[in-house]
N, C-alpha and C positions, 0 to 999 in steps of 0.2 A: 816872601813867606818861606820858611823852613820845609825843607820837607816831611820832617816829624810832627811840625805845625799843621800843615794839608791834610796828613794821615790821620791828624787827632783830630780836625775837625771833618772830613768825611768819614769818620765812625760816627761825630754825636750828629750829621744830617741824616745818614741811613739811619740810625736807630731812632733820629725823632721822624721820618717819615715814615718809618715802616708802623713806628708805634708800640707794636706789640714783642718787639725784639728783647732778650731780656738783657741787662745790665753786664752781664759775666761775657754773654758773647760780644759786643760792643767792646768792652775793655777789652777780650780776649783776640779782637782784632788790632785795636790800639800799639796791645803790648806786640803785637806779631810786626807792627808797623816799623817803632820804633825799636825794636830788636834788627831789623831791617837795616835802618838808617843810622846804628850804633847807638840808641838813646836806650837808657829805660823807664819802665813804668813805677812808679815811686809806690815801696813796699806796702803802704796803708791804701793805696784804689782800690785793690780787690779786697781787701778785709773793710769797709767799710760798710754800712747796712745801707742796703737796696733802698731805695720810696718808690711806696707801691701807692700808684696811679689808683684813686677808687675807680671803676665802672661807670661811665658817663661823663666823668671830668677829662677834660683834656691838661689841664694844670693843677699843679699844685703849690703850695707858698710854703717851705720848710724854716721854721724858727727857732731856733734854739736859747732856751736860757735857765741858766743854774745847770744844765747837764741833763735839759728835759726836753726832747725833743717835739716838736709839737707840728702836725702835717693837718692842713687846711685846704680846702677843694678851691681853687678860682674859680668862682661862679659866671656864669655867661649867662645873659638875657636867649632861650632860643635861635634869634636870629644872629646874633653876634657870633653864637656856639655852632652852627656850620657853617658862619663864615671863616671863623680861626680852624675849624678841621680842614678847612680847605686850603686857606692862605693867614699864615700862620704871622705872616710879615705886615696883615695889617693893622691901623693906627688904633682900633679899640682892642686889639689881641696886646701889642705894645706897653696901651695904657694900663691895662689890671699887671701885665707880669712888671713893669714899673712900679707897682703901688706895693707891692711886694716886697721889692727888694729894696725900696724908701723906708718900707717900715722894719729893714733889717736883713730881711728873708733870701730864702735863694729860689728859683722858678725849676721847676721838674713838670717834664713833658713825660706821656705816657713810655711804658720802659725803662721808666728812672732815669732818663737822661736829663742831667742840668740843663736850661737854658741859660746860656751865660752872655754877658755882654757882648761879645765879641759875634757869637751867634746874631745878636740882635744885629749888630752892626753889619753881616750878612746880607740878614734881609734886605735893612734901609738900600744896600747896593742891589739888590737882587731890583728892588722897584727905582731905583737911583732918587731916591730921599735921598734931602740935602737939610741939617739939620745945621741953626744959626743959633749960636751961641752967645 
């Protein structure tokens, strides 16, 4: 893995652990990474609008169509909903941010950070999920 790769993805773990981190500082570590390791930050990251996490949700499911942005809360059953604030890598936390992005969407964890595939793919190592194709 890159080292601009490493540095880009321990901004979006601290920012999704912390939670409450906001979007500019996250990038603004990012871009300090990859200024670092001779990369840059592609001029539309920071001009792009934030998603703001409602109060309670841990996710959110962003969809865009016609040029209409549309932000929807991932709902969690109680008990599902402190199991993902705690462990975020497991298979019912998984399944809603998959239903998401099946249906187009992209997954924002509190702080505006994406959850992106690759994150996902994180986890599965974090628990050494082994996933058959």
């Amino acid at each position: 893995m890159s080292l601009a790769l490493q540095a880009g993805h321990i901004a979006a773990e601290v920012a999704h652990s912390v939670g409450t981190m906001c979007m500019n500082r996250a990038l603004g570590f990012l871009a300090l990474a990859l200024a670092w390791c001779g990369s840059t930050l592609p001029a539309n990251a920071m001009a792009a609008t934030p998603v703001v996490v409602p109060p309670g949700s841990l996710y959110v499911c962003v969809t865009e169509s016609g040029g209409v942005r549309r932000v929807v809360p991932i709902e969690f059953s109680p008990n599902v909903a402190a199991l993902c604030a705690k462990h975020p890598e497991m298979g019912p936390c998984q399944y809603e941010r998959n239903v998401c992005r099946n249906s187009g969407g992209r997954v924002y964890a509190a702080g505006g950070v994406e959850v992106t595939l690759q994150m996902e793919a994180e986890y599965d190592r974090k628990v050494m999920r082994v996933r058959i194709r």
